[in-house]
PyMOL Python script that loads the backbone (N, CA, C, O; Angstrom):
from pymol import cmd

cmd.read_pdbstr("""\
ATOM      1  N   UNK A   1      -3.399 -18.438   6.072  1.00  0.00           N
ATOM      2  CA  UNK A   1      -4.214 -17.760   7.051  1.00  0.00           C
ATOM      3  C   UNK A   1      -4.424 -16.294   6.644  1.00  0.00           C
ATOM      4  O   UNK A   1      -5.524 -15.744   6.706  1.00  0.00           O
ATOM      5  N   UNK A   2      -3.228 -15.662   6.198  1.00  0.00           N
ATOM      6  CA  UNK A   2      -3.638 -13.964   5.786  1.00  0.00           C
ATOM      7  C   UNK A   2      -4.307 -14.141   4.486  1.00  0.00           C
ATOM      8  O   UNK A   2      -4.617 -13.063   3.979  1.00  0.00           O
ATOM      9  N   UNK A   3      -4.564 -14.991   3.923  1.00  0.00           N
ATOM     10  CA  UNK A   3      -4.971 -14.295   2.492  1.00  0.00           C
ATOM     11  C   UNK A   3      -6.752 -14.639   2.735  1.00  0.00           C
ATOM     12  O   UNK A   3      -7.714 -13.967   2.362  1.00  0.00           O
ATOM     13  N   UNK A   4      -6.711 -16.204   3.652  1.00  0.00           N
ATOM     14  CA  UNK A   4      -8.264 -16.263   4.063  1.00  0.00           C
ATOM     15  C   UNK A   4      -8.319 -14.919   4.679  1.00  0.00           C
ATOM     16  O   UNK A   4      -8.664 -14.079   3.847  1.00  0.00           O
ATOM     17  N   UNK A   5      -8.065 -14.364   6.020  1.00  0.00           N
ATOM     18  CA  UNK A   5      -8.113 -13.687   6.548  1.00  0.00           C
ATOM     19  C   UNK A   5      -8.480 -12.213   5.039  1.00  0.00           C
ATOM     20  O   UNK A   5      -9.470 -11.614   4.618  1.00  0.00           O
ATOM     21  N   UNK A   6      -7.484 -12.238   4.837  1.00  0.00           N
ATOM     22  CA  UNK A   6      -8.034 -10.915   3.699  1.00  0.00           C
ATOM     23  C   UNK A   6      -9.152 -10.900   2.228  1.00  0.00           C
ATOM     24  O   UNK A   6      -9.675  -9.971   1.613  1.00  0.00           O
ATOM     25  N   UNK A   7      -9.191 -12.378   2.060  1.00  0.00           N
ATOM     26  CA  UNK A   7     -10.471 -12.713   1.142  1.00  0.00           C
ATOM     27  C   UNK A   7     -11.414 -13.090   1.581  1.00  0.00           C
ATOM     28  O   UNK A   7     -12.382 -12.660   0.954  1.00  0.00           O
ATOM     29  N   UNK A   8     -11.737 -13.879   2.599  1.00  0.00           N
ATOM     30  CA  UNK A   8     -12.803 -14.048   3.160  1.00  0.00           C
ATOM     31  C   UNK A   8     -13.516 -13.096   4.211  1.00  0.00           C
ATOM     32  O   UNK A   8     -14.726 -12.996   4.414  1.00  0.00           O
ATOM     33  N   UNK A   9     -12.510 -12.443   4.811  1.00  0.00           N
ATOM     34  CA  UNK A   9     -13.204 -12.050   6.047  1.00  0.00           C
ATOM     35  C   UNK A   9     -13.466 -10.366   5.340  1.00  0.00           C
ATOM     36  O   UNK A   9     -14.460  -9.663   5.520  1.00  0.00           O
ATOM     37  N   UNK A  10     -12.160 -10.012   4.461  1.00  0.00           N
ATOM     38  CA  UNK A  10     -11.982  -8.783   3.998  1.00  0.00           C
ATOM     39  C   UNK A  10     -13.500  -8.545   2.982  1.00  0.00           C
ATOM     40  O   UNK A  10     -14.267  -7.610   3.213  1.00  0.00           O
ATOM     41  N   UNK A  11     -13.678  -9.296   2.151  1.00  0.00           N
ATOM     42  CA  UNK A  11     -14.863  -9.276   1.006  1.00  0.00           C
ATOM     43  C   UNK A  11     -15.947  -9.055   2.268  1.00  0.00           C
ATOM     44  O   UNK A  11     -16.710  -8.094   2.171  1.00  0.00           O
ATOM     45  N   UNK A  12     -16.009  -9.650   3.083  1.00  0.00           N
ATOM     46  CA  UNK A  12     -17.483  -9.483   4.129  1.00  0.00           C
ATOM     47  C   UNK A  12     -17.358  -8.383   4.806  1.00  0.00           C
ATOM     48  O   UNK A  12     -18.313  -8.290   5.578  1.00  0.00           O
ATOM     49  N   UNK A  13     -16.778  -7.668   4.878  1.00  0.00           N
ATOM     50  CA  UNK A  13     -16.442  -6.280   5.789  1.00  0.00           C
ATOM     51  C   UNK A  13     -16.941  -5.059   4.439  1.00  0.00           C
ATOM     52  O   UNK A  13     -17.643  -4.048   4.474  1.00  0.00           O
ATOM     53  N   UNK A  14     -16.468  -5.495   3.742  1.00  0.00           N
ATOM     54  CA  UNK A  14     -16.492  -4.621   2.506  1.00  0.00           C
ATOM     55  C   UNK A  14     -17.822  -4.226   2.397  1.00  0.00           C
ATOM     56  O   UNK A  14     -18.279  -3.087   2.496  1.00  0.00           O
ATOM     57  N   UNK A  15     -18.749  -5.908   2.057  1.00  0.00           N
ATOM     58  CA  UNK A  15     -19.974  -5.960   1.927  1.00  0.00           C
ATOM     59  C   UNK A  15     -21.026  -5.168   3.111  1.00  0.00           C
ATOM     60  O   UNK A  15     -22.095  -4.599   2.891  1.00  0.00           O
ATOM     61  N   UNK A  16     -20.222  -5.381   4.578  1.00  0.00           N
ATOM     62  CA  UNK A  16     -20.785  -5.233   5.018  1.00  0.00           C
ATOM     63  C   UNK A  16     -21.289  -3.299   5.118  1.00  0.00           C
ATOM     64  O   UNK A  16     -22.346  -2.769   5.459  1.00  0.00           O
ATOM     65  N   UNK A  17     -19.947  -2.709   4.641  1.00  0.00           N
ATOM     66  CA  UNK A  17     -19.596  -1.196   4.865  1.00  0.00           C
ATOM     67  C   UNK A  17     -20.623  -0.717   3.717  1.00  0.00           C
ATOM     68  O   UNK A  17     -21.052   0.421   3.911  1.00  0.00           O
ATOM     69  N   UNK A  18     -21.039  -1.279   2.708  1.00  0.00           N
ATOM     70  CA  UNK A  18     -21.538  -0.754   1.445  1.00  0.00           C
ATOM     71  C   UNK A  18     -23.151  -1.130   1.920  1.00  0.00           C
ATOM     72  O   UNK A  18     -23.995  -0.304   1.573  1.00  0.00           O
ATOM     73  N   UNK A  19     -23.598  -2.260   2.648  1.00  0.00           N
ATOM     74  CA  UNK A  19     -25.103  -2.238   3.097  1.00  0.00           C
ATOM     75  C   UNK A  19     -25.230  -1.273   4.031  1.00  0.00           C
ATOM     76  O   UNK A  19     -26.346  -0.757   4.101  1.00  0.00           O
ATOM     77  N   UNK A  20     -24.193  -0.795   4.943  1.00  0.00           N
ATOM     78  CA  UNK A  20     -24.472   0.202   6.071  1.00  0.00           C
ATOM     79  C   UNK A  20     -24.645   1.654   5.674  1.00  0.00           C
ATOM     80  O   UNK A  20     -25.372   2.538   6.127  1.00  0.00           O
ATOM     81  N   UNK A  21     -23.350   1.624   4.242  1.00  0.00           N
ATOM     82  CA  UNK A  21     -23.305   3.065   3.825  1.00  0.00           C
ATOM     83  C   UNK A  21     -25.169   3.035   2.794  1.00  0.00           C
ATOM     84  O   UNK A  21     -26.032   3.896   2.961  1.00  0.00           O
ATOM     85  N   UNK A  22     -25.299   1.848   1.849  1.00  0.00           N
ATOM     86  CA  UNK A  22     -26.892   1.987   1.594  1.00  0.00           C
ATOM     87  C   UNK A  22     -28.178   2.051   2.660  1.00  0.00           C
ATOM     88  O   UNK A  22     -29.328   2.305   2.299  1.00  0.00           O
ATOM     89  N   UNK A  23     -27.836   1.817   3.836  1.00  0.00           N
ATOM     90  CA  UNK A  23     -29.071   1.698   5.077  1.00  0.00           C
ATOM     91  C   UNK A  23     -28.732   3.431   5.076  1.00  0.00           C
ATOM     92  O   UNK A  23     -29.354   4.019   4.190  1.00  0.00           O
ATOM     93  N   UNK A  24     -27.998   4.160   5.786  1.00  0.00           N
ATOM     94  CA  UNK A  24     -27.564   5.443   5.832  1.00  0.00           C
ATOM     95  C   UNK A  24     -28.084   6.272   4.775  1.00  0.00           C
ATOM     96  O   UNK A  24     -28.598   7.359   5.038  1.00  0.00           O
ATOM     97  N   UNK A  25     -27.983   5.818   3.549  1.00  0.00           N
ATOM     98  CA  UNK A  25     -28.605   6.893   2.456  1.00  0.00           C
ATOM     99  C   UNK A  25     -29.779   6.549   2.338  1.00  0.00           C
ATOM    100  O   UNK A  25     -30.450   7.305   1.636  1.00  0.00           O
ATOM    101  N   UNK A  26     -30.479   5.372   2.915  1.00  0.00           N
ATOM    102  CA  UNK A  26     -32.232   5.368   2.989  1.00  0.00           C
ATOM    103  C   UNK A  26     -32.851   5.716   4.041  1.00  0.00           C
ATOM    104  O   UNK A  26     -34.081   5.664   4.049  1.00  0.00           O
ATOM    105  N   UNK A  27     -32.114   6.162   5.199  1.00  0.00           N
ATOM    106  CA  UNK A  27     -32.591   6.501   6.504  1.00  0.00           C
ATOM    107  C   UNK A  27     -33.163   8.410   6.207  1.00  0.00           C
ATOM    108  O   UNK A  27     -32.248   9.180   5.919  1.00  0.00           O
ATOM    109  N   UNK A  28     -34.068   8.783   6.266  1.00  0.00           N
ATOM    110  CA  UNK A  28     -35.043  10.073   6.420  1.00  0.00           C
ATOM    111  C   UNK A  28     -33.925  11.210   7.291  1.00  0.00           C
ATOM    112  O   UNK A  28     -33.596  11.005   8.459  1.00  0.00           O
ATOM    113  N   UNK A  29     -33.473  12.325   6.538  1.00  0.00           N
ATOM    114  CA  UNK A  29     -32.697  12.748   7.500  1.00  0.00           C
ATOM    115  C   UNK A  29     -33.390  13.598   8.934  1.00  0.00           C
ATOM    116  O   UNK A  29     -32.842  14.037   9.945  1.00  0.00           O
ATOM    117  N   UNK A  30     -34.961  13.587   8.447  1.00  0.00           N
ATOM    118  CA  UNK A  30     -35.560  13.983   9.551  1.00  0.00           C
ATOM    119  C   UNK A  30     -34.976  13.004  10.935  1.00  0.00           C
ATOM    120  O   UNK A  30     -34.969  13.434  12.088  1.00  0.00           O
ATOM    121  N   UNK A  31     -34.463  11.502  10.498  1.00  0.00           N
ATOM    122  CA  UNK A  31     -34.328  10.339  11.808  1.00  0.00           C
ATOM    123  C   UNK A  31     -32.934  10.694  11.970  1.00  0.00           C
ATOM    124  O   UNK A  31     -32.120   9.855  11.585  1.00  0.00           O
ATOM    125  N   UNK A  32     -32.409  12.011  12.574  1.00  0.00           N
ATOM    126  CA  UNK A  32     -30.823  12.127  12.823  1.00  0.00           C
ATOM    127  C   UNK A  32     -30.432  11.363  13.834  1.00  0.00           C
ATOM    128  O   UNK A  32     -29.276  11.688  14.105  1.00  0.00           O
ATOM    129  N   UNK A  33     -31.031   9.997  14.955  1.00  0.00           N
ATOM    130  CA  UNK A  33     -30.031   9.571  15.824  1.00  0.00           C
ATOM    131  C   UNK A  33     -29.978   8.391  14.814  1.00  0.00           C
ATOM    132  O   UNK A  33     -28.884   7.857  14.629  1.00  0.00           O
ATOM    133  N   UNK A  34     -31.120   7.923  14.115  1.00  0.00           N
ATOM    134  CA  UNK A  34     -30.550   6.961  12.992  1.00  0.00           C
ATOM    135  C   UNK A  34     -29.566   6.673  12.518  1.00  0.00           C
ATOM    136  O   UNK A  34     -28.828   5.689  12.565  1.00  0.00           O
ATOM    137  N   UNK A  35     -29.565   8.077  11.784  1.00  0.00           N
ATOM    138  CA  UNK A  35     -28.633   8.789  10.738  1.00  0.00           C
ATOM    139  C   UNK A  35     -27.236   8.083  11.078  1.00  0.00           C
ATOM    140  O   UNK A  35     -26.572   7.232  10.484  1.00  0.00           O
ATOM    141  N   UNK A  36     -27.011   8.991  12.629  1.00  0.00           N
ATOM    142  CA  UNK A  36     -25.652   9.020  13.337  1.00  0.00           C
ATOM    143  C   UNK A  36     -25.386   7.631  13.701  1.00  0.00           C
ATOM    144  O   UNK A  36     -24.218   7.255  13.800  1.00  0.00           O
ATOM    145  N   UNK A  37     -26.313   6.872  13.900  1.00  0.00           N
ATOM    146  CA  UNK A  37     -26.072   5.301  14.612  1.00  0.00           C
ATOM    147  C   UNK A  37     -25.284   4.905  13.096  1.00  0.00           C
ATOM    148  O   UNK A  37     -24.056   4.836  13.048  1.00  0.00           O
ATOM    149  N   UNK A  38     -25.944   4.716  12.170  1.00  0.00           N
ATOM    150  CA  UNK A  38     -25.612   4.068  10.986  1.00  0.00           C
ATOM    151  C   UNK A  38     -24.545   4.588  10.752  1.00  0.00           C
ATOM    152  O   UNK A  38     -23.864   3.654  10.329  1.00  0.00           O
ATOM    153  N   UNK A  39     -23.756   5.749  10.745  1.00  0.00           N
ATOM    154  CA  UNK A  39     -22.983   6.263  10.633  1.00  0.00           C
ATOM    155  C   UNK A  39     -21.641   5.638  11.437  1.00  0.00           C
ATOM    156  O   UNK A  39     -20.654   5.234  10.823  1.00  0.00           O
ATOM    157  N   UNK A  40     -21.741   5.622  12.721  1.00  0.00           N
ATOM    158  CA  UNK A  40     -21.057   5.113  13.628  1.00  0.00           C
ATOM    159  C   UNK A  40     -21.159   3.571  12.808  1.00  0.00           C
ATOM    160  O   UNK A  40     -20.130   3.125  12.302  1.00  0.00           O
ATOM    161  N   UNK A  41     -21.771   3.204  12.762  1.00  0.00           N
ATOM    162  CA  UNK A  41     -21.615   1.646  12.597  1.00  0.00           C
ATOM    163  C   UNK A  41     -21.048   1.452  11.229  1.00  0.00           C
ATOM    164  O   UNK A  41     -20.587   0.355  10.914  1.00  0.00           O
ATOM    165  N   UNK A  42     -21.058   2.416  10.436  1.00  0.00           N
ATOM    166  CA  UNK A  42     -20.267   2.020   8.880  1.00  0.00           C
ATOM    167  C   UNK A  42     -18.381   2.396   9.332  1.00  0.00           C
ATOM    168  O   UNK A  42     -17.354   1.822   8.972  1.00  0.00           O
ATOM    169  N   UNK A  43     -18.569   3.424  10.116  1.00  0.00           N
ATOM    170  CA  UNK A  43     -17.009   4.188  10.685  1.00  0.00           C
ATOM    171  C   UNK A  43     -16.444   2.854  11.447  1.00  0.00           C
ATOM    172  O   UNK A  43     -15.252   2.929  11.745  1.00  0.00           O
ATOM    173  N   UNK A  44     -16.946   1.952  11.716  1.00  0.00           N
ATOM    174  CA  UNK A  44     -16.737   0.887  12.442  1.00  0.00           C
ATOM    175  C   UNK A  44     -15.977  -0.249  11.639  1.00  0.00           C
ATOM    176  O   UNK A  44     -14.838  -0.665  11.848  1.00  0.00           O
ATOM    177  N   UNK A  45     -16.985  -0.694  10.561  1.00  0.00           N
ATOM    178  CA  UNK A  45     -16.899  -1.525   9.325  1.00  0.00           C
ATOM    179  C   UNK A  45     -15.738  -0.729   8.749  1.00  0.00           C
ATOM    180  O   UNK A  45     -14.665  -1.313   8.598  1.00  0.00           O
ATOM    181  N   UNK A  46     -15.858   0.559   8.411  1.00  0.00           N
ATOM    182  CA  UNK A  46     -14.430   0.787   7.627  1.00  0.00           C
ATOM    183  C   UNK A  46     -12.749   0.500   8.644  1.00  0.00           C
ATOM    184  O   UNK A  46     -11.660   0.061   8.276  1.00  0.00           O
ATOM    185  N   UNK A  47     -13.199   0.945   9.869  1.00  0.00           N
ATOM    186  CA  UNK A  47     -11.937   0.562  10.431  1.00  0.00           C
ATOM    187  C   UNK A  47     -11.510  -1.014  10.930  1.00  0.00           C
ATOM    188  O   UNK A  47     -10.389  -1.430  11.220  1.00  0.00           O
ATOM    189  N   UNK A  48     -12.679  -1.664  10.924  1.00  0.00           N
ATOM    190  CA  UNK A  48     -12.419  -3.568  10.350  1.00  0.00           C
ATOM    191  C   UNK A  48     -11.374  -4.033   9.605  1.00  0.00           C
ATOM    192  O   UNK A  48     -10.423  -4.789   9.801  1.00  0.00           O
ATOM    193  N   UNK A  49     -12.087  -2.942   8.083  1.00  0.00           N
ATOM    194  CA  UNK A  49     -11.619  -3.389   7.093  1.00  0.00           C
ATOM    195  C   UNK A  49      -9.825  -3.147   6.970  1.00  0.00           C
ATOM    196  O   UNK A  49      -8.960  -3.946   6.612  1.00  0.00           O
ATOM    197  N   UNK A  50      -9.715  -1.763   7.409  1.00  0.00           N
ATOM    198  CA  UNK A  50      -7.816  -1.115   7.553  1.00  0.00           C
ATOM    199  C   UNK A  50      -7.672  -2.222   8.555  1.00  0.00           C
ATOM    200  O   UNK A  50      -6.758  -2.958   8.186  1.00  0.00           O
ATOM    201  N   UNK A  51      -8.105  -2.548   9.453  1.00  0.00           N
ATOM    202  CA  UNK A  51      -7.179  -3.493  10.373  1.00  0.00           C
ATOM    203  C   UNK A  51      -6.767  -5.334   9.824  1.00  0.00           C
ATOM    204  O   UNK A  51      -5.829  -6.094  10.061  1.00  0.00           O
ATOM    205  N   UNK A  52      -7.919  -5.426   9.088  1.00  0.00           N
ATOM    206  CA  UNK A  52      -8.138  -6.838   8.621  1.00  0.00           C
ATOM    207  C   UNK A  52      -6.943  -6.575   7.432  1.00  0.00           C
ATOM    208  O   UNK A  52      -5.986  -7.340   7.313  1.00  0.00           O
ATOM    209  N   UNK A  53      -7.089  -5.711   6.810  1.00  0.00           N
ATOM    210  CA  UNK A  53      -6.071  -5.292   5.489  1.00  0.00           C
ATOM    211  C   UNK A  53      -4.371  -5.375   6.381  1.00  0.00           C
ATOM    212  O   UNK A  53      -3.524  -6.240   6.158  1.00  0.00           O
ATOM    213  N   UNK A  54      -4.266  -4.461   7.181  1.00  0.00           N
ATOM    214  CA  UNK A  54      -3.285  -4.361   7.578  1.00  0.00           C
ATOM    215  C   UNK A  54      -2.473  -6.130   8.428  1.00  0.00           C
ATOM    216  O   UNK A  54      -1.404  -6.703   8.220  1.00  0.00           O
ATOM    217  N   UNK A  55      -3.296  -6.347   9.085  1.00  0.00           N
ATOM    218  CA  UNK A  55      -3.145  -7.640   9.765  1.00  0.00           C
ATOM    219  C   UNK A  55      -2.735  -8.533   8.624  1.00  0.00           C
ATOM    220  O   UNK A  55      -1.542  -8.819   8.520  1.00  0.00           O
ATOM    221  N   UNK A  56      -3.368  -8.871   7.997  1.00  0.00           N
ATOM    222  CA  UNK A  56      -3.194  -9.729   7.054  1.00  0.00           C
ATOM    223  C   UNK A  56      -1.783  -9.301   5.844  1.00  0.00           C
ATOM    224  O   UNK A  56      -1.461 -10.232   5.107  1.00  0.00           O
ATOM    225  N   UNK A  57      -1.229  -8.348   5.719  1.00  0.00           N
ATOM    226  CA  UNK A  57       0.028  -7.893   5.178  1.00  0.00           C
ATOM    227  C   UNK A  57       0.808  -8.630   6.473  1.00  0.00           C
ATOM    228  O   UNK A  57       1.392  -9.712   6.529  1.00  0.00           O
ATOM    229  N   UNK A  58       0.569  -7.571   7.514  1.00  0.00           N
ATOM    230  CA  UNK A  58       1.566  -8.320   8.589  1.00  0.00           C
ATOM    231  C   UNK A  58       1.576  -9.689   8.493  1.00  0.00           C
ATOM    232  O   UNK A  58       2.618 -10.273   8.197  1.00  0.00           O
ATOM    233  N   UNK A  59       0.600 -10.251   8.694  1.00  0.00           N
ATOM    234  CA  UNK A  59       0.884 -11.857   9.269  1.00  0.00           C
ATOM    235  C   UNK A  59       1.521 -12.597   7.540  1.00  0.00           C
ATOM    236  O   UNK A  59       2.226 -13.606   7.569  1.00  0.00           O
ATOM    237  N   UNK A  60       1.142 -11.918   6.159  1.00  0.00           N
ATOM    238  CA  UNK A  60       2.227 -12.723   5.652  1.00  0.00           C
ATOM    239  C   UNK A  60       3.291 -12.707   5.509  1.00  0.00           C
ATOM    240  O   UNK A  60       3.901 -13.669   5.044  1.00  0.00           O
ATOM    241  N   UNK A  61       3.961 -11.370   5.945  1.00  0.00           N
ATOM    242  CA  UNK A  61       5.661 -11.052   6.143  1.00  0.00           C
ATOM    243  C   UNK A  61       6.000 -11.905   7.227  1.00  0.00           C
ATOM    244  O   UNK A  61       6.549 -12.989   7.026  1.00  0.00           O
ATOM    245  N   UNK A  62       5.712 -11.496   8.357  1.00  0.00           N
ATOM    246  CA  UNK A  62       6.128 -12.193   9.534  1.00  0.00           C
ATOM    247  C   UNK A  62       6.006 -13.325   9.575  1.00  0.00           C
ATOM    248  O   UNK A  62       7.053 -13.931   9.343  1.00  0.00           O
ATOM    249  N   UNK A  63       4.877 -14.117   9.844  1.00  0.00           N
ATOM    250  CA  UNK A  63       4.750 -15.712   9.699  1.00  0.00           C
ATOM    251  C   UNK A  63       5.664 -16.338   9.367  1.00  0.00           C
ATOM    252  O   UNK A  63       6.195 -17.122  10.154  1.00  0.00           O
ATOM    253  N   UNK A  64       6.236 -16.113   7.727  1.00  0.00           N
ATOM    254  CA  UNK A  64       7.144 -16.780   6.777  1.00  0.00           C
ATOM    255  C   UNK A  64       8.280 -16.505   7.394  1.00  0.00           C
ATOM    256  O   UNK A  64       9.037 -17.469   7.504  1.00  0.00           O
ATOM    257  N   UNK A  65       8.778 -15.120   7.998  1.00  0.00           N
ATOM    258  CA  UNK A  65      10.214 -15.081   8.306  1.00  0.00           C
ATOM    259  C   UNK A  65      10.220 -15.304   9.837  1.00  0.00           C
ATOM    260  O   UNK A  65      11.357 -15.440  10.289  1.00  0.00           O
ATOM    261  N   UNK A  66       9.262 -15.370  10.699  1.00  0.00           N
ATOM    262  CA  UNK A  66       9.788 -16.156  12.327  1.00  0.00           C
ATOM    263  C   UNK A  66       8.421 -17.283  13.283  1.00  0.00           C
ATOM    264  O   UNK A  66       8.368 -17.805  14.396  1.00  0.00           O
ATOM    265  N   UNK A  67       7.195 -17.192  11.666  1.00  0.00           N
ATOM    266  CA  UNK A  67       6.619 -18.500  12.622  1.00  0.00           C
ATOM    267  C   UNK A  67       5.819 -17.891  13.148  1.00  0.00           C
ATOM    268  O   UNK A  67       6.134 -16.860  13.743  1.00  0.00           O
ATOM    269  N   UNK A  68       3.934 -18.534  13.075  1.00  0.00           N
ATOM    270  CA  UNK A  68       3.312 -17.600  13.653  1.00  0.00           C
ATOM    271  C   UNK A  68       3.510 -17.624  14.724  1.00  0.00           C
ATOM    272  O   UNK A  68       3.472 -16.460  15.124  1.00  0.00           O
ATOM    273  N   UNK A  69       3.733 -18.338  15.569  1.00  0.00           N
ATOM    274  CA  UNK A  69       3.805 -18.084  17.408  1.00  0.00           C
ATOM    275  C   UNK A  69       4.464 -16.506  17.715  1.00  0.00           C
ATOM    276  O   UNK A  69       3.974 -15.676  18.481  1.00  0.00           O
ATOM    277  N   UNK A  70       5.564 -16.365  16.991  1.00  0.00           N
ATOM    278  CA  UNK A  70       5.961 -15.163  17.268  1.00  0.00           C
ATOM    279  C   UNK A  70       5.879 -14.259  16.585  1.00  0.00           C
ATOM    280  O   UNK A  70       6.455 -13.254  17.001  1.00  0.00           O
ATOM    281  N   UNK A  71       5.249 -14.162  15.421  1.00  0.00           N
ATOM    282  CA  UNK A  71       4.568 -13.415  14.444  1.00  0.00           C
ATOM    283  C   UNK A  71       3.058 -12.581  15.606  1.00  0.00           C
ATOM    284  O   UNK A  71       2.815 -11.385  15.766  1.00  0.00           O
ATOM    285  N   UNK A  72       2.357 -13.775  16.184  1.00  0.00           N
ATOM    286  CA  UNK A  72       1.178 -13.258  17.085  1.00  0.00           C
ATOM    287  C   UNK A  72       1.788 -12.658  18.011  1.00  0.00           C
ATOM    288  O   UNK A  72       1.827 -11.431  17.923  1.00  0.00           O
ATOM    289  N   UNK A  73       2.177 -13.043  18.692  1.00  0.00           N
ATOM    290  CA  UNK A  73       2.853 -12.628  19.678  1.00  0.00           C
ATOM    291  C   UNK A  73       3.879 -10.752  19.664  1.00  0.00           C
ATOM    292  O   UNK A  73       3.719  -9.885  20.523  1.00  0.00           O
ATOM    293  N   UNK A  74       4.654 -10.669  18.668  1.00  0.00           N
ATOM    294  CA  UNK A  74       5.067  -9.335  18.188  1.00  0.00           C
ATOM    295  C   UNK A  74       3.835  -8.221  17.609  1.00  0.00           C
ATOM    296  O   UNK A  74       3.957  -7.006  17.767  1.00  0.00           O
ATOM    297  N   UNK A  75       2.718  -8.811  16.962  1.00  0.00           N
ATOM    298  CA  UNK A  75       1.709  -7.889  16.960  1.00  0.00           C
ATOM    299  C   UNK A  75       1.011  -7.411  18.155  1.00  0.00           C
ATOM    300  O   UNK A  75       0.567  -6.307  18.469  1.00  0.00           O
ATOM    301  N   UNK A  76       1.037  -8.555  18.737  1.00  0.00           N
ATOM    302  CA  UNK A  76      -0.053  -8.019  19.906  1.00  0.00           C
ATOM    303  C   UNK A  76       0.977  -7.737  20.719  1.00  0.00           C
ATOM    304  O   UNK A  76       0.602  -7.835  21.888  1.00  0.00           O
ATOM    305  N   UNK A  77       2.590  -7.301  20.591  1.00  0.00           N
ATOM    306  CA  UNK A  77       2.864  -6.300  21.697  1.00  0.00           C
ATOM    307  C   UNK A  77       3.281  -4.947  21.006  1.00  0.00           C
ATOM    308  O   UNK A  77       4.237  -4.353  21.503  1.00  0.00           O
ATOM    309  N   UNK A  78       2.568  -4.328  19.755  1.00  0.00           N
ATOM    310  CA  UNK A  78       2.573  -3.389  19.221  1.00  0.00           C
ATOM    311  C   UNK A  78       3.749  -2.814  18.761  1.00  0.00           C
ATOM    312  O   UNK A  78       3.942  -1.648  18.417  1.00  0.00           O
ATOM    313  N   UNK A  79       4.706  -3.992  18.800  1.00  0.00           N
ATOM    314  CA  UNK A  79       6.221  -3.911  18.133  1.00  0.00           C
ATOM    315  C   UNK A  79       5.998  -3.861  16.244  1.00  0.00           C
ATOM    316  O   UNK A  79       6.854  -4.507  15.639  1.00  0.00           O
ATOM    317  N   UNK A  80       5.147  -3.293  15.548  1.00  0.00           N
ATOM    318  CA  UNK A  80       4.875  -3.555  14.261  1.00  0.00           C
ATOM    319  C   UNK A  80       5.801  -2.724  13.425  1.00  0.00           C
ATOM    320  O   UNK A  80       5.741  -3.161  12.276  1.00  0.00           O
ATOM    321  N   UNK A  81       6.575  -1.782  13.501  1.00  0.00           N
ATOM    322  CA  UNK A  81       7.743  -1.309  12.707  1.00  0.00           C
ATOM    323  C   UNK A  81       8.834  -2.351  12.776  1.00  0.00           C
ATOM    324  O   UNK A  81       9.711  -2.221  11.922  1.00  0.00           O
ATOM    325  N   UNK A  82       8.907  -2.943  13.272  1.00  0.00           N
ATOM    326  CA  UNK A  82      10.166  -3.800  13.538  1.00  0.00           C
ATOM    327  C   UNK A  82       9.449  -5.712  12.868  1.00  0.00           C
ATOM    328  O   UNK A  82       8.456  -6.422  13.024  1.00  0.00           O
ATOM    329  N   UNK A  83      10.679  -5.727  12.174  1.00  0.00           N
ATOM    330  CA  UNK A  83      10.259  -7.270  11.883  1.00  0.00           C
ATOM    331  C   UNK A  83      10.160  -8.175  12.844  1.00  0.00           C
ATOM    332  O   UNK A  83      11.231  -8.159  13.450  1.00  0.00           O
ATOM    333  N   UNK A  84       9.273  -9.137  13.408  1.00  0.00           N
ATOM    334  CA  UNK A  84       9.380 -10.325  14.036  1.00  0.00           C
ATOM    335  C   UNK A  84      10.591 -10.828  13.953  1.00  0.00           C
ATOM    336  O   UNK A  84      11.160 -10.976  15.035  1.00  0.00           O
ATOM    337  N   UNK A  85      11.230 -11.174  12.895  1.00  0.00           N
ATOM    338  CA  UNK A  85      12.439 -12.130  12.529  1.00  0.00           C
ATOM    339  C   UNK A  85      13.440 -11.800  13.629  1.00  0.00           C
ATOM    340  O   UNK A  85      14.269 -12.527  14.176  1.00  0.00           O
ATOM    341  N   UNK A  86      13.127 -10.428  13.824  1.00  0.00           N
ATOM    342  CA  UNK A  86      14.421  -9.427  14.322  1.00  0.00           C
ATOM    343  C   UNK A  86      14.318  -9.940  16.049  1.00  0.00           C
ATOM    344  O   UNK A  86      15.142  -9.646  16.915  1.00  0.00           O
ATOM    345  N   UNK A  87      13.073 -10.770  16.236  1.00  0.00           N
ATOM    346  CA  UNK A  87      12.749 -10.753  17.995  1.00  0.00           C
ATOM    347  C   UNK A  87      13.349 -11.591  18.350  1.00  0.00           C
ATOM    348  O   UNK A  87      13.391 -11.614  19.580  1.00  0.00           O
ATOM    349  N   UNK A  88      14.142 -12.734  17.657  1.00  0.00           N
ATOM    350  CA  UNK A  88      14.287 -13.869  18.364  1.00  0.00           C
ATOM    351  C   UNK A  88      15.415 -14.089  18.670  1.00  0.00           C
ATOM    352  O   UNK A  88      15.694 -15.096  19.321  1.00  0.00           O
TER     353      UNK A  88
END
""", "prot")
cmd.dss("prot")
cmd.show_as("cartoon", "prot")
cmd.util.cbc("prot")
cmd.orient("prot")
C-alpha cells in the first residue's frame, strides 16, 4: 500500500506540481489573480506531495510492526513521533 501510495499517487502529484508550476510561467503577469490562483494551486500540489511522501514512510514502518488497523488509527490521532508498535 505505501509504495503504491508513493509511486503511483506520488509520480501524479509531481506531474501534477510541474504542469501548474508550467501554467504559472505562461500566465501574463499583467493576469495577477491568475498568477496567484496558480500559485495557490501548485503550493497545494507541493504540500500533497510532503504528505503523500511522508504518509507513505509512515505507513511502511508502522504497518509491518503493529498492523494497519492500528498503524491508521495512530496517524490519524497525530501520535506520529511515537511508534504504533508502542500503542498496543
Amino acid at each position: 500500500m505505501a509504495r503504491d501510495l508513493h509511486d503511483s499517487t506520488g509520480q501524479d502529484l509531481v506531474a501534477l506540481a510541474t504542469t501548474l508550476s508550467q501554467l504559472h510561467g505562461s500566465i501574463p503577469s499583467s493576469s495577477r489573480k491568475l498568477r496567484k490562483l496558480a500559485s495557490q494551486c501548485q503550493g497545494l500540489a507541493d504540500k500533497c506531495i510532503r504528505e503523500v511522501r511522508t504518509l507513505s514512510i509512515y505507513c511502511t514502518t508502522d504497518v509491518d510492526e503493529a498492523g494497519l488497523e492500528d498503524a491508521i488509527r495512530h496517524y490519524a490521532s497525530g501520535s506520529r513521533n511515537e511508534p504504533a508498535s508502542r500503542l498496543k
